[in-house]
N, C-alpha and C positions, 0 to 999 in steps of 0.2 A: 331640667329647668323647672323647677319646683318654688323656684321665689315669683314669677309671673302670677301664678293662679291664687298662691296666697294673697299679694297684693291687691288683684282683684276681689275676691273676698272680702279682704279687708277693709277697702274703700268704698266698696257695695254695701258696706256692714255700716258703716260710721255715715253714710248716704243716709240710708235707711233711720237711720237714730237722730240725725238733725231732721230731716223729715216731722219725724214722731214730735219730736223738742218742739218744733214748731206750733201742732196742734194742741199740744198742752199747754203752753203758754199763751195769757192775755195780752199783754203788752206790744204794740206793735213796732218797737224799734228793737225788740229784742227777736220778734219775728224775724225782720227785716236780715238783723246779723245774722242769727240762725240760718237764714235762706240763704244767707254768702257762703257759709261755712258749706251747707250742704253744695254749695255748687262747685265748690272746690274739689270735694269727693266725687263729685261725679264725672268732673272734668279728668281727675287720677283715675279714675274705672276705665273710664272711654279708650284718655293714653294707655294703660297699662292692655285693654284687653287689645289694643293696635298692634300695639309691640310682641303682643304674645301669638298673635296670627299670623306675623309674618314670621317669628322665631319657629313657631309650628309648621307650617305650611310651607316656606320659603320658596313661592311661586311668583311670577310678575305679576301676575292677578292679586294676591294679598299681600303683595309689596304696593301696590296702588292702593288697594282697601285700607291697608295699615296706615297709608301717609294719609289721606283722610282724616284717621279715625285719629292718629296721633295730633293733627293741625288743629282737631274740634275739640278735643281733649286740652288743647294747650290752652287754644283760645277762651273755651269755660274755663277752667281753671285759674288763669291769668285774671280772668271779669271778674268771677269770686275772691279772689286775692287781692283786689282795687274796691270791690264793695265791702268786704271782711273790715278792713283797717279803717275805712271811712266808719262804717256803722260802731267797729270801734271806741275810735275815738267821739263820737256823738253819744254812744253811752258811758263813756268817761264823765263826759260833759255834763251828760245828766245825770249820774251818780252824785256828781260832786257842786250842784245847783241845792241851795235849802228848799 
């Protein structure tokens, strides 16, 4: 099971890079998306690393941690997916304002 730990990496990775994107940037609606986007990735780290505990372990104890960790995973992910598309389209909005 070698696509779990990638995934985490990878989501850990692209986390870490909206993070960053954040403090470089002045504009605070482009913050704002940034911080959606980040919370997307970190909602995919949380699920992924649920999934890969109980793939791991496959105990009742980390079959309970895993559903946890996979419902808190959903639920950031899901919020970032609802502010993503909002802050979106608000910087659509304002791209295309003179």
């Amino acid at each position: 099971m070698f696509i779990f730990p990638l995934l985490i990496v990878i989501s850990f990775v692209l986390y870490i890079y909206y993070k960053v994107m954040i403090v470089r940037t002045r504009d605070p609606l482009t913050q704002e998306y940034l911080n959606s986007k980040s919370k997307i990735f970190l909602g995919s780290f949380i699920l992924f690393f649920g999934v890969n505990q109980y793939v791991f372990y496959q105990t009742k104890l980390s079959l309970f941690i895993g559903l946890i960790f996979i419902a808190l995973g959903i639920f950031q992910a899901q919020s970032g997916w609802k502010a993503s598309k909002h802050y979106r389209n608000e910087y659509q909005k304002h791209q295309t304002q003179p």
